[in-house]
C-alpha positions as a Markdown table, in Angstrom:
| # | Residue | x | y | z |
|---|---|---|---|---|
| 1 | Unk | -191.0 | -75.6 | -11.1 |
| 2 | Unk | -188.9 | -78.4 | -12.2 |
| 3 | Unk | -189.5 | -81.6 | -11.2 |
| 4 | Unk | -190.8 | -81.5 | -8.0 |
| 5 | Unk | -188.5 | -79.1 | -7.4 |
| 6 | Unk | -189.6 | -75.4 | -6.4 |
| 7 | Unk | -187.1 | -72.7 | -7.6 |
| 8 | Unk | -187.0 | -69.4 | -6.2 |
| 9 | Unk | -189.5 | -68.0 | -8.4 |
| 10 | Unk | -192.3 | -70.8 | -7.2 |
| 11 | Unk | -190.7 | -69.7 | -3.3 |
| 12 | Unk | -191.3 | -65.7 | -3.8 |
| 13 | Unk | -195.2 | -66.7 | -5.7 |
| 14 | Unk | -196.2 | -68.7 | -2.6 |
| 15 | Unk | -195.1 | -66.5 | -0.1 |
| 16 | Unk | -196.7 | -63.7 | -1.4 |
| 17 | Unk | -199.7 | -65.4 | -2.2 |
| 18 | Unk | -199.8 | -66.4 | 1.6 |
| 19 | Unk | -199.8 | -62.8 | 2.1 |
| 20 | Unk | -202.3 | -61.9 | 0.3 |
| 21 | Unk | -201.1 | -60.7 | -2.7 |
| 22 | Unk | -202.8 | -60.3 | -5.8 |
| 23 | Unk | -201.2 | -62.4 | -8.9 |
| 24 | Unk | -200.6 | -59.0 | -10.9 |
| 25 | Unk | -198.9 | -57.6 | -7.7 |
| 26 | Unk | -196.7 | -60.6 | -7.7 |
| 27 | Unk | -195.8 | -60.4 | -11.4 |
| 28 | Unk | -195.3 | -56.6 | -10.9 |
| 29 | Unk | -193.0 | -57.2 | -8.1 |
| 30 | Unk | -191.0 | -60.1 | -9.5 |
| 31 | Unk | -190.3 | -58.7 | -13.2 |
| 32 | Unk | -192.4 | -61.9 | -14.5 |
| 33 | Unk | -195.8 | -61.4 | -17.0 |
| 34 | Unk | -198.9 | -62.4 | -15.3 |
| 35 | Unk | -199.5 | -65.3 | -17.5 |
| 36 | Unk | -196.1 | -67.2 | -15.6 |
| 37 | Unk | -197.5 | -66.2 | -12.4 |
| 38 | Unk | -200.7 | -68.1 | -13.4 |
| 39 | Unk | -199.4 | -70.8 | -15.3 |
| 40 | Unk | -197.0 | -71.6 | -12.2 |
| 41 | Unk | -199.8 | -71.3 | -9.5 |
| 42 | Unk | -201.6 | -73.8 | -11.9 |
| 43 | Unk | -198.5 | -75.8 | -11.6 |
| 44 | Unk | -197.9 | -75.2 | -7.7 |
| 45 | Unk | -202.0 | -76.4 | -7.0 |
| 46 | Unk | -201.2 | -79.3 | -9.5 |
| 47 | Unk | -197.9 | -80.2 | -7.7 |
| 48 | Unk | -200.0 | -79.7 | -4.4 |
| 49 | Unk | -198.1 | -77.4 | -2.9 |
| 50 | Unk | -200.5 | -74.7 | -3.2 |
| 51 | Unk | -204.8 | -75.5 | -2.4 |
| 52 | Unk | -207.1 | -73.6 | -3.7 |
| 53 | Unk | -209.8 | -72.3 | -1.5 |
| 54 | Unk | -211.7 | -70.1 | -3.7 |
| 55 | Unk | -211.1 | -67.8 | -6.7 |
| 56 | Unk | -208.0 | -66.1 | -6.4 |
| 57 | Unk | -207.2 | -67.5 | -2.8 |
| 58 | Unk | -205.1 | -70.2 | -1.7 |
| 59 | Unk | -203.2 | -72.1 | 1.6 |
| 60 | Unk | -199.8 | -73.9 | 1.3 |
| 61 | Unk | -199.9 | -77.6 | 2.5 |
| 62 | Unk | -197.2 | -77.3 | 4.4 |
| 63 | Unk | -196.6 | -80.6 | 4.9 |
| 64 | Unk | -195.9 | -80.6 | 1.2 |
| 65 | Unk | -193.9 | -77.5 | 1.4 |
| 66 | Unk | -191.5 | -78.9 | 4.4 |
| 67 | Unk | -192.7 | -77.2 | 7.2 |
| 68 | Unk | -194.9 | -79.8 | 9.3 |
| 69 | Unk | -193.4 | -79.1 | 12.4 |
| 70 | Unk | -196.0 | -77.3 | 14.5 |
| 71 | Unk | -195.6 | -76.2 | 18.2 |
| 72 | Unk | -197.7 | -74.8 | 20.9 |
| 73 | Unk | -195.7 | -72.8 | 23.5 |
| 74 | Unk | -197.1 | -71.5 | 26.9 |
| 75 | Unk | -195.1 | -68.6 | 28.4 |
| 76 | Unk | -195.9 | -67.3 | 32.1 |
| 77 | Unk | -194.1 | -64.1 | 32.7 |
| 78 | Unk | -192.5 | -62.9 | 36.0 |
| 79 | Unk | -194.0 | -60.3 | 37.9 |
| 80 | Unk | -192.3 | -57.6 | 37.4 |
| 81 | Unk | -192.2 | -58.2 | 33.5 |
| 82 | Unk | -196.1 | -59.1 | 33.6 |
| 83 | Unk | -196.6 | -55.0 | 32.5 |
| 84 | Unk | -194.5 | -55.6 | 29.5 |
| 85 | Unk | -196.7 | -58.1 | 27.6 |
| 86 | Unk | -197.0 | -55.6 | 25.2 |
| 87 | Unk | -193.4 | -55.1 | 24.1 |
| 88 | Unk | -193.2 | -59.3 | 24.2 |
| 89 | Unk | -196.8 | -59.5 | 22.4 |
| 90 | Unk | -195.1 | -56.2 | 19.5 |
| 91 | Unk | -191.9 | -58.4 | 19.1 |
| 92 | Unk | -193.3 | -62.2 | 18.2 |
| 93 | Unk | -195.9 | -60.3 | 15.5 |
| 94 | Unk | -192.9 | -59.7 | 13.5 |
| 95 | Unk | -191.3 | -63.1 | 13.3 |
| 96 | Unk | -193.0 | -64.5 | 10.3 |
| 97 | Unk | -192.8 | -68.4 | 11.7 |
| 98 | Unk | -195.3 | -67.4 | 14.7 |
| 99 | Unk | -198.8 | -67.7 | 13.3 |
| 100 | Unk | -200.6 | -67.5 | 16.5 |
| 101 | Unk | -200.2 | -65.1 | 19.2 |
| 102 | Unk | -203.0 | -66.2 | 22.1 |
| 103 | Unk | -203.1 | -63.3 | 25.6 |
| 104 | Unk | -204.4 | -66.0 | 28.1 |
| 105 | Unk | -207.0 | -65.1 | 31.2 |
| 106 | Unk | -207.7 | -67.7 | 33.6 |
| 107 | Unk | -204.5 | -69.3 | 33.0 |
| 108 | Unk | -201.6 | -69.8 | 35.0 |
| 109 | Unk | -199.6 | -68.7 | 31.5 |
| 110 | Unk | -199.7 | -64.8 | 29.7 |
| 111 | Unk | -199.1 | -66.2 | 26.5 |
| 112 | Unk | -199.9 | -69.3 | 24.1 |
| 113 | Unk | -197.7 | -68.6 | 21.2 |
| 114 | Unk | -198.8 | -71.4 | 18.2 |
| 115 | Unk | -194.9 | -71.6 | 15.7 |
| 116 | Unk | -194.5 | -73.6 | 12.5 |
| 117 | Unk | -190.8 | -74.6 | 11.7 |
| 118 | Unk | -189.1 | -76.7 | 9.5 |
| 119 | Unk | -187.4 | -78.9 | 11.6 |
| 120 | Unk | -186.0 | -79.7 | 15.2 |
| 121 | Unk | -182.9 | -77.7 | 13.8 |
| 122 | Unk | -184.8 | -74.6 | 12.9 |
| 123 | Unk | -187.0 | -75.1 | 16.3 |
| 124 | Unk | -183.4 | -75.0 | 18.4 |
| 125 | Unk | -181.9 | -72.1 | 16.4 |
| 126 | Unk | -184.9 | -69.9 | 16.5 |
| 127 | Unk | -185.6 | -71.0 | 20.4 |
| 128 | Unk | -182.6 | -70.0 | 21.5 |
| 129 | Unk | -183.2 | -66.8 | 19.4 |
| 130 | Unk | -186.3 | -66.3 | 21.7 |
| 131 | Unk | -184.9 | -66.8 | 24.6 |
| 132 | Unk | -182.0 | -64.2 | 24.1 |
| 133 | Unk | -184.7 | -62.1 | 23.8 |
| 134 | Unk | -185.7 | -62.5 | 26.9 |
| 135 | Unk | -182.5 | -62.1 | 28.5 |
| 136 | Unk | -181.0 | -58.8 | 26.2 |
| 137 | Unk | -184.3 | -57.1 | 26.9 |
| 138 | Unk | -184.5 | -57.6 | 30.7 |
| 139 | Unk | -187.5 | -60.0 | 30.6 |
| 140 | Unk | -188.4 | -62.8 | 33.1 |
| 141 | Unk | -189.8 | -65.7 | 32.7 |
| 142 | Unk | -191.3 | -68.0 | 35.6 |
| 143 | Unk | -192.0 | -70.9 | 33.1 |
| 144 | Unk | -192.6 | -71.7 | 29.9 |
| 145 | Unk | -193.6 | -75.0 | 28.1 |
| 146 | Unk | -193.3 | -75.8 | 24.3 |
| 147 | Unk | -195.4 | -78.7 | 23.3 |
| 148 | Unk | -194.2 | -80.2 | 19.4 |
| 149 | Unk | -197.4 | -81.1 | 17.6 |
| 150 | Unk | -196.5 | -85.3 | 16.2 |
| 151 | Unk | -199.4 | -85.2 | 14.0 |
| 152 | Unk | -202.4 | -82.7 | 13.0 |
| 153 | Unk | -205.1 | -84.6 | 12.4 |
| 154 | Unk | -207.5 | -81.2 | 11.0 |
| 155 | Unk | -205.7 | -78.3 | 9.5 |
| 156 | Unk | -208.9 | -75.5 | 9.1 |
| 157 | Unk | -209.9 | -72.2 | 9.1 |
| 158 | Unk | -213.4 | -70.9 | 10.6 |
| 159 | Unk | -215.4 | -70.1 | 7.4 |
| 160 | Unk | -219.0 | -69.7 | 9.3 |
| 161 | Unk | -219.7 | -66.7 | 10.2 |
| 162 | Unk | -223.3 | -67.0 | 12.1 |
């Protein structure tokens, strides 16, 4: 990292560390030693674009990291496409920017999908993305509401287990 700035290098070393990769893996996997993995995870938490939760474990402060745009969308499906929640449910656990996938009961919606984007430009792009979809894959849609999050005001993870 120079500057402020992260290279591709500090890019590839938070995203794996977001998924769960060990730092050996990640200096196997990018052709670095271990000790630059470590010295720039040492960087990224001093920067704070990295937060150390425990030993070996971080989260990204996204905010930090550019992608502060969070959004809450509510999809009801039509009836004859209510028996394919699966296939919809199968398709959003592979885009990377969903981080919540939510099956609703007692709802008038099927689905509460939670998405973190960069911007209002990413949030268009990848929204119209979703909604081809829909359309190439023969799925209807009786409503569907987006909500864009203008401030998050706790940012946590459950921790207690009892």
């Amino acid at each position: 990292m120079r500057k402020g700035q992260l290279d591709e290098i500090d890019k590839a070393i938070i995203e794996n560390i977001l998924k769960g990769k060990t730092q050996s893996e990640i200096a196997e996997m990018l052709g670095i030693t271990l000790r630059t993995v470590q010295n720039r995870v040492r960087a990224l938490e001093d920067s704070g674009y990295l937060i150390k939760i425990k030993e070996g474990y971080w989260k990204a402060n996204y905010q930090k990291l550019g992608l502060s745009m969070l959004t809450v969308t509510f999809i009801d499906l039509d009836v004859e496409s209510k028996p394919r929640i699966d296939e919809v449910i199968e398709h959003f656990k592979k885009l990377d920017y969903v981080e919540n996938i939510l099956e609703l009961v007692g709802s008038a919606y099927d689905l509460c999908l939670v998405v973190r984007y960069k911007d209002i430009a990413e949030f268009n792009k990848e929204r119209r993305k979703f909604m081809e979809w829909f359309v190439k894959n023969g799925i209807g849609i009786n409503h569907l509401s987006t909500y864009i999050s203008s401030k998050c005001h706790k940012d946590h993870r459950r921790t207690i287990l009892d």
